[in-house]
Phi, psi and omega in degrees: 000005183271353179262325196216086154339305187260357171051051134311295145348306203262132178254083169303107167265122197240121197253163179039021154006339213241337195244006191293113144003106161305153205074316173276015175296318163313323189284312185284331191301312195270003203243335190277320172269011192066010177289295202260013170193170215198131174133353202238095171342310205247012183034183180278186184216154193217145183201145192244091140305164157325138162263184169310328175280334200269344185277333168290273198330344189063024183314180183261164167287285147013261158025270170320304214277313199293283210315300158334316154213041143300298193299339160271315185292322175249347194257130203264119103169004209266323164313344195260338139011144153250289145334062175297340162260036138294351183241197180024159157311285177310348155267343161301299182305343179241017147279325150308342162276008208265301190273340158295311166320295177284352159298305173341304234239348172245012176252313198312326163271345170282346163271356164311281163353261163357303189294296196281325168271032151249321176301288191306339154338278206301289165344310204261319170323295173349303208246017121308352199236025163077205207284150181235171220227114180235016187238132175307334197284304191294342178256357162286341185279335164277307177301302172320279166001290171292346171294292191282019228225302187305311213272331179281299202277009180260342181239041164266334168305296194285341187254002180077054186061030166232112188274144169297121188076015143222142138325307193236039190109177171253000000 
């Protein structure tokens, strides 16, 4: 609870089912349904992986997912379950994507925000830097300008205040 406080986020998972104590299945049973604790917003999710041996077998993952949920379908206490999206990996992968999504759709508009008071930033940055040029003719006509504008005040310097085309300066 020290990354997500309000346990928005957070999806508590309970792992390995198949190695649980006999007798302590209820307990785990009560804790899977939110019966024995309080506190997790998004309650648990429960996934039976490989064990060691289908991993010495080289088994499929393909495998796993079927062997995960024969084994919620058929093995007590988890068959009596009603609640199917409570198990396997494939109802874990689409409660995350459920929940990325809804973070998504509750940050987006505040980067909406975010975008639009950095544009209009950007904008006003923009139109402070005086007139802008969107035609190749209007921006060679402004680079002459500023050329010729550079090259009269470089040699108004070197020649001591004497400008092109006066005598004596400007």
């Amino acid at each position: 609870k020290k990354v997500d406080p309000d346990t928005r986020r957070t999806l508590p998972v309970l792992t390995k089912p198949d190695l649980i104590d006999d007798g302590a299945e209820n307990g785990v049973k009560e804790l899977l349904l939110g019966e024995m604790t309080e506190g997790f917003e998004r309650g648990f999710h429960m996934v039976k992986g490989r064990g060691q041996a289908s991993l010495n077998k080289n088994e499929t993952i393909r495998k796993g997912l079927s062997d995960e949920e024969f084994f919620f379908r058929n093995i007590s206490p988890w068959k009596d379950i009603e609640d199917k999206k409570l198990f396997g990996i494939p109802q874990l992968r689409r409660k995350l994507g459920d929940l990325q999504v809804e973070i998504i759709r509750k940050t987006f508009p505040e980067i909406i925000i975010e975008m639009k008071e950095q544009r209009d930033k950007t904008s006003k940055a923009v139109r402070a830097m005086g007139t802008t040029y969107s035609t190749m003719v209007e921006k060679r006509a402004f680079f002459f300008q500023v050329r010729d504008e550079l090259v009269d005040t470089t040699r108004r310097i070197l020649t001591g205040g004497k400008t092109r085309g006066t005598a004596h300066g400007a």
